[in-house]
N, CA and C atoms as a LAMMPS dump frame, in Angstrom:
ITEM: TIMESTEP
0
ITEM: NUMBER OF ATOMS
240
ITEM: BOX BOUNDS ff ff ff
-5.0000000000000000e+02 5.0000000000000000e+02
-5.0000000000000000e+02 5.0000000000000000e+02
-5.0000000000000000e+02 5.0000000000000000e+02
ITEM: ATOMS id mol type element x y z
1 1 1 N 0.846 -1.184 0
2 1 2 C 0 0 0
3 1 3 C 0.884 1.237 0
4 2 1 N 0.303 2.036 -0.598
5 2 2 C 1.028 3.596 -0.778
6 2 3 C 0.092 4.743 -0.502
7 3 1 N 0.367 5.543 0.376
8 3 2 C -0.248 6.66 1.069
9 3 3 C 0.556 7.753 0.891
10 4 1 N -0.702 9.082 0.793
11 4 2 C -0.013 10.167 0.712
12 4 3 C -1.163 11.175 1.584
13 5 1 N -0.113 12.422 1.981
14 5 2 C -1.059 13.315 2.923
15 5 3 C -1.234 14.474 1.799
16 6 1 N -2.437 14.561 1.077
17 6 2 C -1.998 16.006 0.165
18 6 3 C -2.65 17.135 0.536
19 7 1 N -1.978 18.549 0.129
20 7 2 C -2.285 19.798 0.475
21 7 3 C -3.604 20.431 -0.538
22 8 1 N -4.66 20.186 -0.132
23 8 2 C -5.693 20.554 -0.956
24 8 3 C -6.9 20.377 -0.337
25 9 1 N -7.577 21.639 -0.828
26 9 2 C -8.931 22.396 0.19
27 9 3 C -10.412 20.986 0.196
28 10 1 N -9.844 20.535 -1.028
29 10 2 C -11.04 19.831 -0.894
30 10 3 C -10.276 17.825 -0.678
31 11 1 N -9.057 17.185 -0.819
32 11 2 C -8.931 15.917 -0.539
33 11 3 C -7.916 15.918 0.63
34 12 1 N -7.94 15.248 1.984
35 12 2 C -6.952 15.066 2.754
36 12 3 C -6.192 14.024 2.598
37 13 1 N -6.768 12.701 1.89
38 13 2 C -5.517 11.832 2.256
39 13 3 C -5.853 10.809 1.021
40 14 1 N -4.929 9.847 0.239
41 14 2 C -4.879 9.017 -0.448
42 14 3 C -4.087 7.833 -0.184
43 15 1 N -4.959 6.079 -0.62
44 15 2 C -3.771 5.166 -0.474
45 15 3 C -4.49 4.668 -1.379
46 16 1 N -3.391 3.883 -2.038
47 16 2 C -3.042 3.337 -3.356
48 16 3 C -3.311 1.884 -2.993
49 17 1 N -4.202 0.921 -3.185
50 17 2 C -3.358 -0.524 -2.627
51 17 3 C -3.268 -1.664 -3.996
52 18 1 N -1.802 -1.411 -3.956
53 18 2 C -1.527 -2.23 -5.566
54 18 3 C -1.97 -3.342 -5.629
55 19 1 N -2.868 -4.523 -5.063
56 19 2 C -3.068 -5.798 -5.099
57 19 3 C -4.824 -5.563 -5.465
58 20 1 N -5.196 -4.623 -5.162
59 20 2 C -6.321 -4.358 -5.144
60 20 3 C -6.821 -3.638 -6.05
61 21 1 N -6.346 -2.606 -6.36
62 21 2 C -6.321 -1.721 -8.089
63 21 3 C -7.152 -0.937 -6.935
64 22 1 N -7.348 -0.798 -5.959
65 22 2 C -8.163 0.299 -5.204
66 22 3 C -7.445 2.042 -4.821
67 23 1 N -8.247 3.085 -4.71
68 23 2 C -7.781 4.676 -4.195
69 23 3 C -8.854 4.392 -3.203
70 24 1 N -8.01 4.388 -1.692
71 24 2 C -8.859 5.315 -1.075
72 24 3 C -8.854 6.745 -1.213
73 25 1 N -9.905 7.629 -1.056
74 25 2 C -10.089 9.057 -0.576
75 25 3 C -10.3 9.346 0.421
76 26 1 N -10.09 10.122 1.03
77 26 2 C -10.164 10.699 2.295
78 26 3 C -10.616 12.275 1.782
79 27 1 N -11.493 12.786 2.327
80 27 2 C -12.309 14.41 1.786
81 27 3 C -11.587 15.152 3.089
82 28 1 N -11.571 16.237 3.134
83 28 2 C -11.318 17.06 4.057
84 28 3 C -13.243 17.205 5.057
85 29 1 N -14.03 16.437 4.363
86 29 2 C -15.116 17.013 4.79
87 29 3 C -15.623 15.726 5.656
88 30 1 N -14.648 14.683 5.521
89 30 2 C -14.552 13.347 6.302
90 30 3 C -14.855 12.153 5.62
91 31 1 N -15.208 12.231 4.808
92 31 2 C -16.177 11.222 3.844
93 31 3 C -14.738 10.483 3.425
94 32 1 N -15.286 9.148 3.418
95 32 2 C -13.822 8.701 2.655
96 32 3 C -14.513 7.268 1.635
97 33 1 N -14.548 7.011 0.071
98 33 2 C -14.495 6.962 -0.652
99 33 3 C -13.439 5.502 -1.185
100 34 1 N -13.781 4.63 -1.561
101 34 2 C -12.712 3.565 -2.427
102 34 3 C -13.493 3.839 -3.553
103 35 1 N -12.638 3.451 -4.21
104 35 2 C -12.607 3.816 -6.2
105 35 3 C -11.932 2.593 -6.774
106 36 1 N -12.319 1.675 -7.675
107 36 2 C -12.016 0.593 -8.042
108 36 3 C -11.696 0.617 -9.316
109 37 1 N -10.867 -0.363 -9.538
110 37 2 C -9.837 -0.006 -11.06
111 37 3 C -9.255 0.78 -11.833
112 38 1 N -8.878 1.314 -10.194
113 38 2 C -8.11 2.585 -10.315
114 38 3 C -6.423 2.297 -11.172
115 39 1 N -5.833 2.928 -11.906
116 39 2 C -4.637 2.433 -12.685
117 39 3 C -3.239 3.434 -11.237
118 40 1 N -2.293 2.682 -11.28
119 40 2 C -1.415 3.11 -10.155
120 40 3 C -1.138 4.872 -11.179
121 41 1 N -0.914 4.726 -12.01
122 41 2 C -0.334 6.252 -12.633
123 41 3 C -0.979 7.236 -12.286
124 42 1 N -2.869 7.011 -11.885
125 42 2 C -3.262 7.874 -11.862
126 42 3 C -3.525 7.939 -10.41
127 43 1 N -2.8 6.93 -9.197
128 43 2 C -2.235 7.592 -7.931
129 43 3 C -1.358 8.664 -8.021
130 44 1 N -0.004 8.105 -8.583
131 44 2 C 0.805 9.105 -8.807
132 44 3 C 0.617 10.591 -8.741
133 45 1 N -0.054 10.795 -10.786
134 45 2 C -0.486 11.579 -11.571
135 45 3 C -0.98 12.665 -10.177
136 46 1 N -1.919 11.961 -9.145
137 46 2 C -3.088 12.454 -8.06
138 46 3 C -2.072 13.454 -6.85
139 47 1 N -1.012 12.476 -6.822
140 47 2 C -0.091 12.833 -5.727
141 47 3 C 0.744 13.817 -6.4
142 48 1 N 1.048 14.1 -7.407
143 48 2 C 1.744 14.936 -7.897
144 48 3 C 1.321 16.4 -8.091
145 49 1 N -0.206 16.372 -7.988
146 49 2 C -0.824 17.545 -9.341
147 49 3 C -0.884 19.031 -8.177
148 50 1 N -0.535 19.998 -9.638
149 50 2 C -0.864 21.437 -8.735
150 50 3 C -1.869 21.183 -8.01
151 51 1 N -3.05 21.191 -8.765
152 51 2 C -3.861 20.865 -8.307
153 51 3 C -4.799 19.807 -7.838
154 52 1 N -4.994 18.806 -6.991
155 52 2 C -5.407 17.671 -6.443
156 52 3 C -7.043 17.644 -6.55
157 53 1 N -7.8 18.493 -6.132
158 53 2 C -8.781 18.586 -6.302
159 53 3 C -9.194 18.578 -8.077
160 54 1 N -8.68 19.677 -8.711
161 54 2 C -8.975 19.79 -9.619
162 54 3 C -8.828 18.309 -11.093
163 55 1 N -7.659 17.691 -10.262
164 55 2 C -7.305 16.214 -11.067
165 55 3 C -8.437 15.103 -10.649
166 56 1 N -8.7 15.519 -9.521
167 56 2 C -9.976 14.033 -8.992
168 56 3 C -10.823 14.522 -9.608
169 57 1 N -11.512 15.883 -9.919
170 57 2 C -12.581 16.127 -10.437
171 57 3 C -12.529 15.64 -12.036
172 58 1 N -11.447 15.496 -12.903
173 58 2 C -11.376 15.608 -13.975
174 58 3 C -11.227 14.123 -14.186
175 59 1 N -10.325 13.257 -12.939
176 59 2 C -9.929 12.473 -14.086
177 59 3 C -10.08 10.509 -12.924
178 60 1 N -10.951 11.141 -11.9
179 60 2 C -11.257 10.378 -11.003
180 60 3 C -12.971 9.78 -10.722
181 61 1 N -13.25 11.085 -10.287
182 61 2 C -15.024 11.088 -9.947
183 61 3 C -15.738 10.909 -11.271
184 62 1 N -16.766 10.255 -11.197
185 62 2 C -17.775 9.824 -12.287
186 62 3 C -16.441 8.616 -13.224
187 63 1 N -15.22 8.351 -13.109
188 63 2 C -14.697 7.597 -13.935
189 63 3 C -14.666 5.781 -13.378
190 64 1 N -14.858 5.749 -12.387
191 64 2 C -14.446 4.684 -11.655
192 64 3 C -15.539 4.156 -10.631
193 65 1 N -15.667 3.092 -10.711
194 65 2 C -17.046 2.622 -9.75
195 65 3 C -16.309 3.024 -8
196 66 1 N -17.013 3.303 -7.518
197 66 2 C -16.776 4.128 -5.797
198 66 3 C -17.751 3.431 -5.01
199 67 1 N -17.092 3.506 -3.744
200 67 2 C -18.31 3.246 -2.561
201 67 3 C -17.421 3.62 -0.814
202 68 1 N -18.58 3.682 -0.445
203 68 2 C -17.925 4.59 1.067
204 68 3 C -17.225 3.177 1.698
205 69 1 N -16.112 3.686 2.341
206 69 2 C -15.046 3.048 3.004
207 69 3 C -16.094 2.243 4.702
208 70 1 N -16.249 1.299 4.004
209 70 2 C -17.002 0.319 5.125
210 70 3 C -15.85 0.303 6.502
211 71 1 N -15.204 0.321 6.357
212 71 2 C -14.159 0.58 7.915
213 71 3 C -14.474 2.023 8.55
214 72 1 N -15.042 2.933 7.658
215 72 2 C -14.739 4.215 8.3
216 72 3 C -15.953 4.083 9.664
217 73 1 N -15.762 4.564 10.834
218 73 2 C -16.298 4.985 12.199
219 73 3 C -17.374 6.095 12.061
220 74 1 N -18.417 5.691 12.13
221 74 2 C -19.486 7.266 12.095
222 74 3 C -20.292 7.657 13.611
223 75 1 N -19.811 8.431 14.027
224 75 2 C -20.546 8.768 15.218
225 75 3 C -21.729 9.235 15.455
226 76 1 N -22.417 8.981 15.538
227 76 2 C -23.707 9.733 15.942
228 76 3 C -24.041 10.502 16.741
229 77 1 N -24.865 11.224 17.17
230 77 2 C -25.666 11.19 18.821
231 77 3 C -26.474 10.553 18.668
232 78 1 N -26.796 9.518 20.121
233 78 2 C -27.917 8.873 20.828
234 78 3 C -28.919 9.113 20.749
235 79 1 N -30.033 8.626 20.216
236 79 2 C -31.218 9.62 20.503
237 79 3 C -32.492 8.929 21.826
238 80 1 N -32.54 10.156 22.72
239 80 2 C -32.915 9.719 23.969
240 80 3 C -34.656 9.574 24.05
C-alpha cells in the first residue's frame, strides 16, 4: 500500500493498494471513498498535481465505480 497526505482544500488523504487496483479518498469534509480499477499512474499523476482537487474532479469522480469506506467509524448522537 502507498499513502499520501496532500495539500488541498477539498482531498486530505490518499492510499493506493496495488493488489487491489483500489484509491482510497479521504475528503477534508470526512467522507472517505474507495474507487475501483483505479490504474497506479493515476495515484501518482493524483499525488503529484498542482492541483489535487482539480485532477480528482477531472480524471477520477464519475470515472471509476466508488463506494464509502465500510471501515470508516461514524458517530452519531444517541437519541434519547
Amino acid at each position: 500500500m502507498r499513502a499520501r497526505t496532500l495539500r488541498s482544500s477539498l482531498l486530505k488523504r490518499i492510499v493506493f493498494d496495488d493488489d487491489a487496483g483500489t484509491l482510497l479518498v479521504s475528503f477534508r469534509s470526512g467522507l472517505r471513498y474507495i474507487y475501483e480499477g483505479v490504474p497506479r499512474t493515476i495515484y501518482d499523476a493524483l499525488g503529484k498535481a498542482g492541483s489535487a482537487g482539480q485532477f480528482f474532479n477531472e480524471h477520477v469522480k464519475g470515472r471509476y465505480a466508488c463506494r464509502p469506506d465500510p471501515t470508516r467509524k461514524r458517530y452519531r448522537p444517541v437519541a434519547d
